[in-house]
TORKOL-4160 file (C-alpha; in steps of 0.2 Angstrom, whole numbers, padded with zeros to 4 digits, m for minus):
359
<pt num="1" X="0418" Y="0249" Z="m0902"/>
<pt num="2" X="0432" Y="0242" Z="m0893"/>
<pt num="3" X="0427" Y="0224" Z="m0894"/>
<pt num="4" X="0437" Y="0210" Z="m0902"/>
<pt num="5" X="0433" Y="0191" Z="m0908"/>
<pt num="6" X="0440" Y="0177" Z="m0897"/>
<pt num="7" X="0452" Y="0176" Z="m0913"/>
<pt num="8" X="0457" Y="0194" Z="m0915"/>
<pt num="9" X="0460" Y="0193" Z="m0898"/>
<pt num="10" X="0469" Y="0179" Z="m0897"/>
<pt num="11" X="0481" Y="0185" Z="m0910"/>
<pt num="12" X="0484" Y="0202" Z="m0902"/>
<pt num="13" X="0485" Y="0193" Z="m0886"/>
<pt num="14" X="0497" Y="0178" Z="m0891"/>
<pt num="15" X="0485" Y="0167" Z="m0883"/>
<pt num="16" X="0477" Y="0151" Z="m0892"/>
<pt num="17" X="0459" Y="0152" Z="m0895"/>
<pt num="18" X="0459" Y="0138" Z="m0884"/>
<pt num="19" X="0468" Y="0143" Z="m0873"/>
<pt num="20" X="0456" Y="0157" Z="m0870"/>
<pt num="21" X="0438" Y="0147" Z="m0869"/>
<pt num="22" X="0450" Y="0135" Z="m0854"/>
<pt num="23" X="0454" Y="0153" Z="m0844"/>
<pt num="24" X="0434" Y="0156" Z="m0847"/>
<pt num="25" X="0429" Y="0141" Z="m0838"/>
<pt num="26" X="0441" Y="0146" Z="m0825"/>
<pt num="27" X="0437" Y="0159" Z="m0822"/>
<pt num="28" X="0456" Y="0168" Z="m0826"/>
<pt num="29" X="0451" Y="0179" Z="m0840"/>
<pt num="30" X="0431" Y="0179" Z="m0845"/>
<pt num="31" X="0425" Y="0188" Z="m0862"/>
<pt num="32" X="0417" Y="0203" Z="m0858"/>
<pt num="33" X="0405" Y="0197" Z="m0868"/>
<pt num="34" X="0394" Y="0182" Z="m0873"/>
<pt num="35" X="0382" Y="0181" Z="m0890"/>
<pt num="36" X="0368" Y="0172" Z="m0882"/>
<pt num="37" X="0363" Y="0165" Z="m0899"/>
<pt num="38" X="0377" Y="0159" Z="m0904"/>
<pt num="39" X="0389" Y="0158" Z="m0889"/>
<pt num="40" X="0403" Y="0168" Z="m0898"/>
<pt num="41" X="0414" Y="0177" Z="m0885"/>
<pt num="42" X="0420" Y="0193" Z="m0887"/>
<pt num="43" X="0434" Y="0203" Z="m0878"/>
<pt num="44" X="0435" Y="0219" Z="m0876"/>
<pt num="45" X="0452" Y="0229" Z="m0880"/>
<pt num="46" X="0456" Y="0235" Z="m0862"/>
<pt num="47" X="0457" Y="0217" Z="m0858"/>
<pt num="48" X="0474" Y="0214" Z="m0868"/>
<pt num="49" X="0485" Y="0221" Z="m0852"/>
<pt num="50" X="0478" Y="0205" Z="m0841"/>
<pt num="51" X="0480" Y="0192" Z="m0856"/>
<pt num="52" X="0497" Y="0197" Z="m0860"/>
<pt num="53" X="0503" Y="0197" Z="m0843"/>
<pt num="54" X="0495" Y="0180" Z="m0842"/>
<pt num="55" X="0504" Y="0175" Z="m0858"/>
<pt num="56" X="0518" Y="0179" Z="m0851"/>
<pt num="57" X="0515" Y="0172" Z="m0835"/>
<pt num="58" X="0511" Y="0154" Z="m0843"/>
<pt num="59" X="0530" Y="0155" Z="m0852"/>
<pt num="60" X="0539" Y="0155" Z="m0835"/>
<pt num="61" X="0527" Y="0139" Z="m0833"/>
<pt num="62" X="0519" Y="0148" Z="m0817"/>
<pt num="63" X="0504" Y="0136" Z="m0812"/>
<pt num="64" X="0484" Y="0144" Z="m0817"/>
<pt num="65" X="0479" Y="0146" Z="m0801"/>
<pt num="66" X="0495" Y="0159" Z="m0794"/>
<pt num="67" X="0494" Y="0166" Z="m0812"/>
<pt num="68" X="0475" Y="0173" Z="m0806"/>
<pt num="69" X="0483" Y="0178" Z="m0790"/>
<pt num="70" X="0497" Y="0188" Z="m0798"/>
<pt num="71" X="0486" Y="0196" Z="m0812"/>
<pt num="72" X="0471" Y="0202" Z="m0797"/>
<pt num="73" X="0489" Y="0208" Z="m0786"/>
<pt num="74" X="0495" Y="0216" Z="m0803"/>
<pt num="75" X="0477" Y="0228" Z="m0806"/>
<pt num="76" X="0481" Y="0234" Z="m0786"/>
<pt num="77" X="0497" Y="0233" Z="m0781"/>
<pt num="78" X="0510" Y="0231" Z="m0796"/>
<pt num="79" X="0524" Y="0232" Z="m0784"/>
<pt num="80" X="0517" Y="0219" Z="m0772"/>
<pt num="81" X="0513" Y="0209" Z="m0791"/>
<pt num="82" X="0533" Y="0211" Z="m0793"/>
<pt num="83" X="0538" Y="0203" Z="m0777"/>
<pt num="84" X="0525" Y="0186" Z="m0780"/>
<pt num="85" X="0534" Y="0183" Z="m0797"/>
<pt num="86" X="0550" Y="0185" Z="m0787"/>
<pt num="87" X="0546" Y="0175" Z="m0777"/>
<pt num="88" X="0537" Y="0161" Z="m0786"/>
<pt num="89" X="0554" Y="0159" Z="m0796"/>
<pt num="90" X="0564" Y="0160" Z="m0780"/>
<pt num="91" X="0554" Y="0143" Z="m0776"/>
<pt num="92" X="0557" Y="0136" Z="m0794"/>
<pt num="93" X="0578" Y="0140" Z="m0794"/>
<pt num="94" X="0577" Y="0132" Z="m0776"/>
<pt num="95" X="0569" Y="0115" Z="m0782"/>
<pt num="96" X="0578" Y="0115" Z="m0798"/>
<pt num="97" X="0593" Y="0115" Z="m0787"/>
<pt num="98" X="0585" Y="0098" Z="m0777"/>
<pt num="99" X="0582" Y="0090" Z="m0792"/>
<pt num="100" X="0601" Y="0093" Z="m0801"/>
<pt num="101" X="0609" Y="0087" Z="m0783"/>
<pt num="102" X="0596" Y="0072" Z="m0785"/>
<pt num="103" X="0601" Y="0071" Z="m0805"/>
<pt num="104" X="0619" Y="0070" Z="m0802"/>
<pt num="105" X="0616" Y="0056" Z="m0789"/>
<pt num="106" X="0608" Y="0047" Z="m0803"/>
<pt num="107" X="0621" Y="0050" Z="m0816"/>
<pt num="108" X="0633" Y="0044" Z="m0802"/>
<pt num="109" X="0624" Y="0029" Z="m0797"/>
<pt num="110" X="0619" Y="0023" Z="m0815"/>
<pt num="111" X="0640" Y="0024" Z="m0822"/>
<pt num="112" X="0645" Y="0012" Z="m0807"/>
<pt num="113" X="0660" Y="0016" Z="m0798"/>
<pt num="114" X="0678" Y="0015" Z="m0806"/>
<pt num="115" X="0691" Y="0006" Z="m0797"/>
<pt num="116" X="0700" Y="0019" Z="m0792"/>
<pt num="117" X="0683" Y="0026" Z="m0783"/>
<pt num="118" X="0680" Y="0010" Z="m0776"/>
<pt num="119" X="0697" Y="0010" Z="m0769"/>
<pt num="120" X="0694" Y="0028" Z="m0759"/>
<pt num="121" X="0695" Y="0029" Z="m0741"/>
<pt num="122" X="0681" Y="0025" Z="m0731"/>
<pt num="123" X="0674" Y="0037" Z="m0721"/>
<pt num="124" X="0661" Y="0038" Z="m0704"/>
<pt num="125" X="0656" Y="0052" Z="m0692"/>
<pt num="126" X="0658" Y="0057" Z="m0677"/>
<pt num="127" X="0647" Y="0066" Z="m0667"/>
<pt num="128" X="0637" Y="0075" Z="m0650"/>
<pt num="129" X="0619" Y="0081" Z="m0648"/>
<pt num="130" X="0611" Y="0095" Z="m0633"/>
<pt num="131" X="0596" Y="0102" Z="m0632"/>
<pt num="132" X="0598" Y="0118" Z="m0616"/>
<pt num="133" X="0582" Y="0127" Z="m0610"/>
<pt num="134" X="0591" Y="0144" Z="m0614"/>
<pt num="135" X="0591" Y="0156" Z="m0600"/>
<pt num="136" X="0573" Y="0163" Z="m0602"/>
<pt num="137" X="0560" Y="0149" Z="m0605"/>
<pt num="138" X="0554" Y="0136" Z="m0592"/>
<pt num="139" X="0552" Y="0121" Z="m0605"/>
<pt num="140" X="0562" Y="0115" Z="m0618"/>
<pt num="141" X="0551" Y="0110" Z="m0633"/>
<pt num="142" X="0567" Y="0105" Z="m0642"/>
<pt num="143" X="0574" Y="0089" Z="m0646"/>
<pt num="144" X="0591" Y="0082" Z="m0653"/>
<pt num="145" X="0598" Y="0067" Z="m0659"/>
<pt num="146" X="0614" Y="0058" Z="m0666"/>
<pt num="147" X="0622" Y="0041" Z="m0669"/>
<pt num="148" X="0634" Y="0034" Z="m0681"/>
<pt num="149" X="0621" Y="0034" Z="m0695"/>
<pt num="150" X="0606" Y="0046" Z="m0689"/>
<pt num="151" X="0608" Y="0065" Z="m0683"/>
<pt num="152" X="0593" Y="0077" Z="m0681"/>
<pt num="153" X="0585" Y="0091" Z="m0671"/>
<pt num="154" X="0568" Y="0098" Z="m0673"/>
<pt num="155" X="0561" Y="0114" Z="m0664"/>
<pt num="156" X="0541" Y="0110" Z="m0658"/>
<pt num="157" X="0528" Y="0125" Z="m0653"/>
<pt num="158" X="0512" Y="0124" Z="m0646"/>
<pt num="159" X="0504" Y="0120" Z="m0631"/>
<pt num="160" X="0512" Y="0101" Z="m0635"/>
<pt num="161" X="0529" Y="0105" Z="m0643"/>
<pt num="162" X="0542" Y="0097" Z="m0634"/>
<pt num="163" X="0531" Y="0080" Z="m0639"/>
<pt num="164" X="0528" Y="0084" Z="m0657"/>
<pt num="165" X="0547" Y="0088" Z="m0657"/>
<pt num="166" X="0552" Y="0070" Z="m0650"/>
<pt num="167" X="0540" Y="0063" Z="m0662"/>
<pt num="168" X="0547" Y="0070" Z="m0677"/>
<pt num="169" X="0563" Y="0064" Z="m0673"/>
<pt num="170" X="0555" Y="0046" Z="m0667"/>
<pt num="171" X="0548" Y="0044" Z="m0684"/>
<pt num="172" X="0565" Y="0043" Z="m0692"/>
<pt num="173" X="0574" Y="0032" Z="m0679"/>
<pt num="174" X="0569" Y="0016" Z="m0691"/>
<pt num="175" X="0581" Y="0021" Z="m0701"/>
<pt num="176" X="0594" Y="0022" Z="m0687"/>
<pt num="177" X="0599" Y="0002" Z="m0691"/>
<pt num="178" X="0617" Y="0001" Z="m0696"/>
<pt num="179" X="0632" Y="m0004" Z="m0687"/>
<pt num="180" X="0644" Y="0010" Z="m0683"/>
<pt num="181" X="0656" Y="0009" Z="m0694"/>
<pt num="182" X="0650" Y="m0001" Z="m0708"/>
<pt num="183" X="0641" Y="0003" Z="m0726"/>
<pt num="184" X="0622" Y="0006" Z="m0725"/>
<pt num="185" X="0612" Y="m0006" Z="m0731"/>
<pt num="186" X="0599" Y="0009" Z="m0737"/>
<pt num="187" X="0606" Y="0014" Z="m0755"/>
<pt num="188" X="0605" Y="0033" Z="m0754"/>
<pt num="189" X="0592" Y="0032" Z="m0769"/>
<pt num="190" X="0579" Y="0022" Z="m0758"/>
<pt num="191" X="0585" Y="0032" Z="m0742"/>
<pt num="192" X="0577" Y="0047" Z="m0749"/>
<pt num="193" X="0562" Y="0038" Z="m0752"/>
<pt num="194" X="0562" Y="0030" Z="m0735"/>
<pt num="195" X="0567" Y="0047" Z="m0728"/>
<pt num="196" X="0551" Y="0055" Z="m0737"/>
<pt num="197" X="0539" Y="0040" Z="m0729"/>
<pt num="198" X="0543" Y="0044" Z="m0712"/>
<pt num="199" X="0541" Y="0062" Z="m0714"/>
<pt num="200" X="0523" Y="0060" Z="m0720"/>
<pt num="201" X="0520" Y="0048" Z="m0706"/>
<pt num="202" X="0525" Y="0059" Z="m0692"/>
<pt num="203" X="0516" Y="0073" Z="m0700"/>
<pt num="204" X="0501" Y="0063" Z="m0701"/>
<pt num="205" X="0503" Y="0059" Z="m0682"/>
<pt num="206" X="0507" Y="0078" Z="m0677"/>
<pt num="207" X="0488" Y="0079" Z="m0682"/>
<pt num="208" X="0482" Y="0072" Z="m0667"/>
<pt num="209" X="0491" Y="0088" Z="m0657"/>
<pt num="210" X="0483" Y="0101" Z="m0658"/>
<pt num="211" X="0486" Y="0121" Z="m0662"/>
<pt num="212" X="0505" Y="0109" Z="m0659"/>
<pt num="213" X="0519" Y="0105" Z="m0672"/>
<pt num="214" X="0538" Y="0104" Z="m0677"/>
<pt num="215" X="0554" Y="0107" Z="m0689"/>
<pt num="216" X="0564" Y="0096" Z="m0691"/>
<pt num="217" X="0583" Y="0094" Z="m0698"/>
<pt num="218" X="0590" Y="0077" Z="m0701"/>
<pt num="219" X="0603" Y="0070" Z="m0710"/>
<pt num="220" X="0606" Y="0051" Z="m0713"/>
<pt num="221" X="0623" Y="0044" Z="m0715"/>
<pt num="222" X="0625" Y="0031" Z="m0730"/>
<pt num="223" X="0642" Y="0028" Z="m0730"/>
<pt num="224" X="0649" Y="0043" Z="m0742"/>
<pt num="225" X="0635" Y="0055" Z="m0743"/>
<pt num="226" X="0621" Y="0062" Z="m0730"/>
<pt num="227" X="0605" Y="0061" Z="m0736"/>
<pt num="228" X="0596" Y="0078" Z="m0729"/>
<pt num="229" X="0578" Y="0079" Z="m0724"/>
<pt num="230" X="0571" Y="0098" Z="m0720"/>
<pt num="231" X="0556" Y="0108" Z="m0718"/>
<pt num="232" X="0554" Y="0123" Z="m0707"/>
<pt num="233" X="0567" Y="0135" Z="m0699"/>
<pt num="234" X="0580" Y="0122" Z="m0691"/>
<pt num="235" X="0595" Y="0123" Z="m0702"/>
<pt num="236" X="0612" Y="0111" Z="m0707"/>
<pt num="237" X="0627" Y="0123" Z="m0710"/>
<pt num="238" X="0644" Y="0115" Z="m0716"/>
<pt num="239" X="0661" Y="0119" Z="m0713"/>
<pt num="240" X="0672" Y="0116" Z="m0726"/>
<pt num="241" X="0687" Y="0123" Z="m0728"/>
<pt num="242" X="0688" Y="0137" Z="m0718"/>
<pt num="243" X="0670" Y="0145" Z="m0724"/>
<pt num="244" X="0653" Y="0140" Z="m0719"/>
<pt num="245" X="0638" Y="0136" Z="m0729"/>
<pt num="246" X="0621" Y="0135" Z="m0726"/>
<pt num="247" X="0614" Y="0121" Z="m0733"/>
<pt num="248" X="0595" Y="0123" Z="m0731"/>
<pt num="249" X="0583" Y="0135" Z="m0734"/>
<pt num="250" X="0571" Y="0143" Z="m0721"/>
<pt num="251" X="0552" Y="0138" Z="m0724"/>
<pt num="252" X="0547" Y="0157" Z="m0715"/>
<pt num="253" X="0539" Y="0170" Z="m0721"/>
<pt num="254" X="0553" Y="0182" Z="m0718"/>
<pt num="255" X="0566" Y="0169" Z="m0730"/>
<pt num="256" X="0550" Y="0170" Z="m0744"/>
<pt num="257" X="0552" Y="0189" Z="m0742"/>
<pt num="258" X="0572" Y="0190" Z="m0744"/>
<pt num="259" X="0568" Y="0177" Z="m0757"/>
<pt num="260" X="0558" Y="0190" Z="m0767"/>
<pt num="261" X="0569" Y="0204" Z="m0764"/>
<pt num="262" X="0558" Y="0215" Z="m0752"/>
<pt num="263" X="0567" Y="0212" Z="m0736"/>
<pt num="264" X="0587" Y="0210" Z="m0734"/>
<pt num="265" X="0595" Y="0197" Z="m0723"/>
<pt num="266" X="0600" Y="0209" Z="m0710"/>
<pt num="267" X="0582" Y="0217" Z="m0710"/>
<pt num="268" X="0573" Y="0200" Z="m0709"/>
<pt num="269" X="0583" Y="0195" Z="m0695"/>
<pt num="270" X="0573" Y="0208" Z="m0683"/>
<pt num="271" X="0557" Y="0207" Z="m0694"/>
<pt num="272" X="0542" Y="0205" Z="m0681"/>
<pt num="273" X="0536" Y="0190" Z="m0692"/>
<pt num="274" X="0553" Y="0181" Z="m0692"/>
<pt num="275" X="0547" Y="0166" Z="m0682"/>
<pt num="276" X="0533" Y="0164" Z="m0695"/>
<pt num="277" X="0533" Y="0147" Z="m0702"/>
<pt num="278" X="0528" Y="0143" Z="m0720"/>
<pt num="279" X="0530" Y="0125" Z="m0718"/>
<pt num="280" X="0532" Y="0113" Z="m0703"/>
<pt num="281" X="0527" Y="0094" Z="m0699"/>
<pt num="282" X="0508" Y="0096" Z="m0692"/>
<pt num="283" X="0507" Y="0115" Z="m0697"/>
<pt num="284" X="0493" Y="0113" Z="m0710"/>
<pt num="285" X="0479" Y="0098" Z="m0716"/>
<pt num="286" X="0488" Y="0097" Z="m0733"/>
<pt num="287" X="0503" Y="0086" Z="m0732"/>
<pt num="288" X="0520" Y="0092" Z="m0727"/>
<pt num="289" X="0532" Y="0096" Z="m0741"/>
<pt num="290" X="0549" Y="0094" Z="m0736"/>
<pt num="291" X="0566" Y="0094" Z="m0745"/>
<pt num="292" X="0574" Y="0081" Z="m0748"/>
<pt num="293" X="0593" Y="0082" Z="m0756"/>
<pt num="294" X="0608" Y="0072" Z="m0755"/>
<pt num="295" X="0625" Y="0080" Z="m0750"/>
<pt num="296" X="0642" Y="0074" Z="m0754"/>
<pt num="297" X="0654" Y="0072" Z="m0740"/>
<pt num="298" X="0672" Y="0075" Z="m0738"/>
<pt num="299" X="0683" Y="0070" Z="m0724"/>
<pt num="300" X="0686" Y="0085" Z="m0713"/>
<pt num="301" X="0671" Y="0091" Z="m0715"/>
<pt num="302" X="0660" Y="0098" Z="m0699"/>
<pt num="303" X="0640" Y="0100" Z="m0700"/>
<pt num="304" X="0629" Y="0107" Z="m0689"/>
<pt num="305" X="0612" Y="0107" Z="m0685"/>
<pt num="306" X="0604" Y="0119" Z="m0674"/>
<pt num="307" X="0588" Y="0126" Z="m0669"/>
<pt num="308" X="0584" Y="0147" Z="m0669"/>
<pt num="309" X="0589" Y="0146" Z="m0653"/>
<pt num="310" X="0608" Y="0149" Z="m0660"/>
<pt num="311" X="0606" Y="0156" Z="m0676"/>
<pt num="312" X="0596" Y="0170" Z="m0671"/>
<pt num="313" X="0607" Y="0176" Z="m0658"/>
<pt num="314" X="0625" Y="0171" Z="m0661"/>
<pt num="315" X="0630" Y="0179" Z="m0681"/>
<pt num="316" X="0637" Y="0167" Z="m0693"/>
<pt num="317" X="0654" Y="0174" Z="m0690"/>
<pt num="318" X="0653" Y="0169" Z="m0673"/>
<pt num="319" X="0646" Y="0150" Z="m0674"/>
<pt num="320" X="0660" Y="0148" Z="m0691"/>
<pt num="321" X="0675" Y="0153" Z="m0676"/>
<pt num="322" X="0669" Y="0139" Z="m0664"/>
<pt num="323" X="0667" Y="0128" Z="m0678"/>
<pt num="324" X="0684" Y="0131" Z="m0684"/>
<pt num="325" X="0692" Y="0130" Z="m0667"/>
<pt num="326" X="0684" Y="0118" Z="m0655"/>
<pt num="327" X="0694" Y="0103" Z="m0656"/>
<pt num="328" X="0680" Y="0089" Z="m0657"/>
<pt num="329" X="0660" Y="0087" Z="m0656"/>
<pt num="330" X="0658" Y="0089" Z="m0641"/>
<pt num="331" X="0668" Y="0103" Z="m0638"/>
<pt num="332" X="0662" Y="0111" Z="m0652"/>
<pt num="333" X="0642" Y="0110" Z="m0644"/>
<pt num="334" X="0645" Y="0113" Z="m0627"/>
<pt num="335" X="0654" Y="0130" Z="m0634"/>
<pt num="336" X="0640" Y="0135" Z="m0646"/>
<pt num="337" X="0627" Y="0133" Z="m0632"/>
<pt num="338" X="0638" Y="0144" Z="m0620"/>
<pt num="339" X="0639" Y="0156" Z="m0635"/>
<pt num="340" X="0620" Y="0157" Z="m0633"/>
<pt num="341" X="0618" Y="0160" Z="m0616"/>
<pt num="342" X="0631" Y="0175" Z="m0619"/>
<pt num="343" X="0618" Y="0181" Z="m0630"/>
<pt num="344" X="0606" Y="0180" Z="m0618"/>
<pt num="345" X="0598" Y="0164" Z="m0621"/>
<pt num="346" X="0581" Y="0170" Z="m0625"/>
<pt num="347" X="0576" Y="0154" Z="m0632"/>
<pt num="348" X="0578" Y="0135" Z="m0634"/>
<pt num="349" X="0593" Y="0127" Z="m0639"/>
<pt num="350" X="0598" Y="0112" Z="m0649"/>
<pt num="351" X="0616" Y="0107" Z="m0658"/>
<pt num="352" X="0622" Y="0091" Z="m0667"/>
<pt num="353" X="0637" Y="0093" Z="m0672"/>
<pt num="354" X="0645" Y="0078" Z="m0684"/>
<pt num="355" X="0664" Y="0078" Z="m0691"/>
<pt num="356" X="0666" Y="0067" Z="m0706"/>
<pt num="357" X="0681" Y="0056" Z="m0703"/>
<pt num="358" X="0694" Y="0043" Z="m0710"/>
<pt num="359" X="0690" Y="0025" Z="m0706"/>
């Protein structure tokens, strides 16, 4: 009693019979039985609850391997089962958003300019960099940097930080080659390409550092657009008319948690584990994932680039009204770090600050 053939169950289930022998060899959702004769398998009815949810699961095109994870979560913690779904679609909305900037690009680039877009006015940046040691910390394992064409800042930890942080930024500076002023050579397509190369390689040489590593920020400049490279808790904010937008998206185990819906903003911003990186360049042996995007400038336009050093101790409200007020880049950085040392300076410190500008 209570046992089904692999095709009852895979009707009952709305699972394929092949379906079904592929999450046997996996080790997903095993018959409870096997006819040692004839290798039939057979399931038995209290099973139905896992193969439905992995049914289900398969439909939001969640991979095998996290649909294991969530269905074992699911038989001892529902609620903690909840907030993995959350967040596995969190992830997907995130690089579905990468991937329509990255469409539109395409689209754009493929229709060719019209004369009228030709004819626009050209535009440049300008811009300052700082890194301060804050008011605690003996060392400065932040780094910063800025030209016409390359701005970035990266945040290192471990015992080598304040190396694996210049490196980061060193294995960009390549791509630092194009008169001030004038068009990049780079098209932006290629530039994300070229941007995602030099990632991998300084990923590959923050290896040789170790219990060491680094975020990084950067945004190339390619003549109407910044390409944007990211991964870890460093963050690019833009001013745009009056408001400001963050414009990435923290690799830390806090943001995953906001990201699933069990921790607010507010709550993760004093969470014990808020340092507590997901991702970061040298963080892990598999190879570093970050995001890559392109973002559409506008003249008047004012980005920042900051380390936690800032964020985690000046409110949005605050860096948005030095922002808005400071009359230039350098103004603007010099204000910000001042800012932070109101605050106490707990921590490193490091601001680029770009203004997009008429040429």
């Amino acid at each position: 009693m209570g046992k089904l053939t692999i095709g009852a169950f895979a009707r009952a289930s709305r699972l394929s019979a092949k379906a079904l022998r592929r999450y046997d060899d996996l080790g997903l959702l095993p018959p409870a039985s096997v006819d040692e004769s004839s290798g039939y398998r057979y399931y038995d009815v209290s099973q139905l609850e896992r193969a439905r949810l992995v049914a289900w699961l398969r439909r939001i095109e969640m991979p095998l391997a996290r649909i294991g994870e969530v269905c074992d979560l699911h038989q001892s913690d529902p609620t903690a089962a909840a907030h993995a779904v959350r967040a596995y679609w969190a992830q997907v909305e995130a690089d579905v958003a990468t991937r329509r900037d990255l469409a539109f690009f395409l689209a754009d680039q493929m229709s060719q300019l019209s004369g009228e877009a030709a004819a626009m006015t050209s535009l440049g940046i300008r811009y300052a960099a700082r890194t301060d040691p804050g008011l605690v910390r003996e060392t400065n394992q932040d780094a910063a940097y800025a030209t016409s064409r390359l701005l970035a800042v990266a945040d290192g930890y471990g015992g080598q930080g304040a190396t694996a942080s210049l490196a980061a930024i060193d294995a960009l500076r390549e791509l630092d080659g194009s008169p001030a002023g004038g068009e990049p050579s780079t098209r932006a397509g290629d530039l994300l390409n070229a941007l995602e190369d030099a990632v991998q390689q300084a990923d590959t040489a923050l290896h040789d550092y170790p219990d060491s590593g680094s975020t990084l920020t950067a945004m190339v400049w390619t003549g109407s657009r910044l390409a944007l490279v990211h991964i870890g808790d460093t963050r690019a904010q833009l001013l745009r008319g009056g408001e400001l937008f963050r414009i990435t998206h923290d690799h830390t185990v806090t943001q995953a948690m906001v990201d699933a819906g069990s921790l607010t903003q507010e709550e993760a911003a004093s969470h014990p584990q808020r340092a507590l990186l997901l991702r970061a360049l040298g963080g892990s042996e598999a190879p570093a994932r970050p995001d890559l995007r392109l973002h559409e400038a506008r003249a008047g336009d004012r980005y920042l680039l900051c380390s936690d050093g800032l964020f985690t101790v000046v409110p949005d409200e605050g860096i948005r009204r030095v922002l808005e007020s400071a009359a230039d880049p350098e103004e603007t950085v010099s204000e910000l770090i001042a800012l932070a040392h109101r605050e106490g300076g707990p921590d490193n410190i490091a601001c680029v600050v770009a203004d997009v500008v008429p040429i």
